[in-house]
C-alpha positions in Angstrom: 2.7 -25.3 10.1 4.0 -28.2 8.5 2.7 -31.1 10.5 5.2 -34.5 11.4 3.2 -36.1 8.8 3.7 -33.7 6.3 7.4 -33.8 6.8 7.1 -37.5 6.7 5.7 -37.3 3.2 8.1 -34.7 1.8 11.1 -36.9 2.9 9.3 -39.9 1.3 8.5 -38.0 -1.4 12.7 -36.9 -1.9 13.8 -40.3 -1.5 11.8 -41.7 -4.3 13.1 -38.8 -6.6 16.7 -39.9 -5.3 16.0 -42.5 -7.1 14.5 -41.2 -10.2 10.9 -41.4 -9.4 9.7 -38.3 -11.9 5.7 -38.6 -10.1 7.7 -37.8 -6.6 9.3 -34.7 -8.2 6.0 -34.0 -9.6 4.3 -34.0 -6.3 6.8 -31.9 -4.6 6.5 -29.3 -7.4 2.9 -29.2 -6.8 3.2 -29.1 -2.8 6.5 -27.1 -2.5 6.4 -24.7 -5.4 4.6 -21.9 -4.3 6.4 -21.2 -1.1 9.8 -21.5 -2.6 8.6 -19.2 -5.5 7.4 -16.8 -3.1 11.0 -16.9 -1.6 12.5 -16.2 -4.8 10.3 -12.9 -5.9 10.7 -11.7 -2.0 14.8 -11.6 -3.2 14.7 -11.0 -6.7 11.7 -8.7 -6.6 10.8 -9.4 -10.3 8.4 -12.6 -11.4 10.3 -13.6 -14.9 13.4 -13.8 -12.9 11.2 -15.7 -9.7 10.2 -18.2 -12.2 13.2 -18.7 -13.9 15.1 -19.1 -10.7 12.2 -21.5 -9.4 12.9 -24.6 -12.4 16.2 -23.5 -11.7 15.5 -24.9 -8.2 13.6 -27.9 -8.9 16.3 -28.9 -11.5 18.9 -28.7 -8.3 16.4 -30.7 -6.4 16.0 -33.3 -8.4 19.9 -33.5 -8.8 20.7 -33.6 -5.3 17.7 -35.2 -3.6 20.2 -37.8 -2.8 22.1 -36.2 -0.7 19.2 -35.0 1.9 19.8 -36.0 5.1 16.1 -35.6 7.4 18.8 -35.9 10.0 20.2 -32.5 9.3 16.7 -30.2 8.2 13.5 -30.5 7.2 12.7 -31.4 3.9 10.9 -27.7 3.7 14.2 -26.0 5.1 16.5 -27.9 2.6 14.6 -27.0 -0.4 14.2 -23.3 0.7 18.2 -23.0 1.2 18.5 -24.2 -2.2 16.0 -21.5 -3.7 17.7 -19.0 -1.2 21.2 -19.5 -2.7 19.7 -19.9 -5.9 18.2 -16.2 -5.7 21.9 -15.3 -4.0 23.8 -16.6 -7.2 21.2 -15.2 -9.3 21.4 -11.6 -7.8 25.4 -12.0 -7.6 26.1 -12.9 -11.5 23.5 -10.8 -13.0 23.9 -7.8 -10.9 19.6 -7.9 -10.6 19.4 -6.4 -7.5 16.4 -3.9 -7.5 17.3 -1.6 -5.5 14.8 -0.6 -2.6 14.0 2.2 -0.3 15.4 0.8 3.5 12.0 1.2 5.3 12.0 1.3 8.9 12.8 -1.8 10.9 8.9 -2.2 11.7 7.8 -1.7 8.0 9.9 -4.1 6.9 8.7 -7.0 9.7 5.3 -6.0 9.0 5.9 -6.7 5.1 7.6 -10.2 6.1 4.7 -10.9 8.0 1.9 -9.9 5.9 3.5 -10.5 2.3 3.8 -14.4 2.5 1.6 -16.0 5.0 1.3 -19.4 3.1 5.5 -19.3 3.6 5.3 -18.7 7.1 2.6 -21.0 7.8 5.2 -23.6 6.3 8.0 -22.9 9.1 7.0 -24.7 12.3 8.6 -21.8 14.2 7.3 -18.8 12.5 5.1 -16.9 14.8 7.6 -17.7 17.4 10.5 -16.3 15.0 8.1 -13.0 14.1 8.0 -12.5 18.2 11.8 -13.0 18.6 12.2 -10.8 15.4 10.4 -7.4 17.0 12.5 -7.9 20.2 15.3 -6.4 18.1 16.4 -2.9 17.6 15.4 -1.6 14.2 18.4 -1.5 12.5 19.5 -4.4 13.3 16.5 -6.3 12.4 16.7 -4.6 9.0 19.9 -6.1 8.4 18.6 -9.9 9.5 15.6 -9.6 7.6 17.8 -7.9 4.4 20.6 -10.7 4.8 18.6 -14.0 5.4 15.5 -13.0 3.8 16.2 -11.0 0.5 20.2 -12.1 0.2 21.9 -8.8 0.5 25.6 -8.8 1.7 27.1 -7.2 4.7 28.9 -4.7 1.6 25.1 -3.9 0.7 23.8 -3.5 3.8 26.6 -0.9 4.9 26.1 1.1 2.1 22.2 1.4 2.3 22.4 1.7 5.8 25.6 4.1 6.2 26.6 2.4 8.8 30.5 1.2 9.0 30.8 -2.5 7.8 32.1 -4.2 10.9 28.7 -2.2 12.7 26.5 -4.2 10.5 28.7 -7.4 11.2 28.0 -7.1 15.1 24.5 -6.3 14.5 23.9 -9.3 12.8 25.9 -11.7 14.6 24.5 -10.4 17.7 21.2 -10.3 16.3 21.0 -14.2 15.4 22.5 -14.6 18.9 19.4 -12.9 20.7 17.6 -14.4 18.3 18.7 -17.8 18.8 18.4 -17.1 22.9 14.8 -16.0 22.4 13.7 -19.1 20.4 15.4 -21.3 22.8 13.5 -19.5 26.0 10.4 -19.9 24.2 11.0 -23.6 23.9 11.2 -24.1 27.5 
């Protein structure tokens, strides 16, 4: 978990490369890089393309650390929204989609648990998001995990699951409802 003082740092660390500090964007390179590369290869599934996608990111960062707001997110969650839409553009222009198998809903949890840990021990609400996660029926789980995780679209998900297109819209929006009920009832 990141702790208050590590998010502390990280904004610190964004406002001075708002201002052109280079040793800040050095530092969170070195702090942040490996769990935003590991969200890049979990979506793009091949390492060149990861690594590629990850200066990519750091670029964007550098360019728009003025415009982070610790009001809105985390510095953590801002950065990994930035590789995550990297990864989406990427997959979108260069049609580099590898194409996977759709594993059960508990195959694929499992995988998003155990294939990351150092990514997961960076949300603050991780173990509590794994719990909420296996409270949902498979298939609709799938399609969270596919969506937000690995950046497929609703069109994708349809086809791979053969399920009708406004199905796998309601499963997902009723998904991050229960989702978003069950986090809450675990805050309380």
């Amino acid at each position: 978990m990141i702790e208050k003082q590590d998010k502390t740092e990280l904004r610190s660390l964004l406002d001075a490369a708002s201002i052109g500090d280079q040793s800040a964007i050095k530092s969170l390179y070195e702090r942040c890089s490996l769990p935003l590369y590991r969200i890049l290869k979990r979506m793009l599934k091949v390492d060149t393309l990861a690594q590629d996608a990850l200066q990519d990111v750091f670029v964007k960062i550098w360019q728009r650390a003025d415009q982070y707001d610790h009001t809105l997110a985390d510095p953590m969650t801002w950065m990994s929204r930035i590789a995550r839409n990297q990864a989406i553009d990427m997959l979108r222009s260069q049609q580099v989609r590898v194409d996977l198998d759709l594993a059960s809903g508990d195959d694929v949890l499992a995988e998003l648990a155990d294939e990351s840990p150092n990514a997961w021990t960076m949300t603050d609400n991780a173990s509590s998001l794994l719990h909420c996660l296996e409270t949902l029926e498979p298939k609709p789980r799938l399609c969270v995990i596919r969506a937000y995780c690995e950046g497929y679209s609703q069109e994708e998900l349809s086809k791979q699951t053969g399920a009708p297109l406004g199905t796998v819209k309601s499963w997902i929006r009723r998904s991050l409802i229960a989702l978003r009920q069950c986090l809450d009832g675990l805050d309380e």
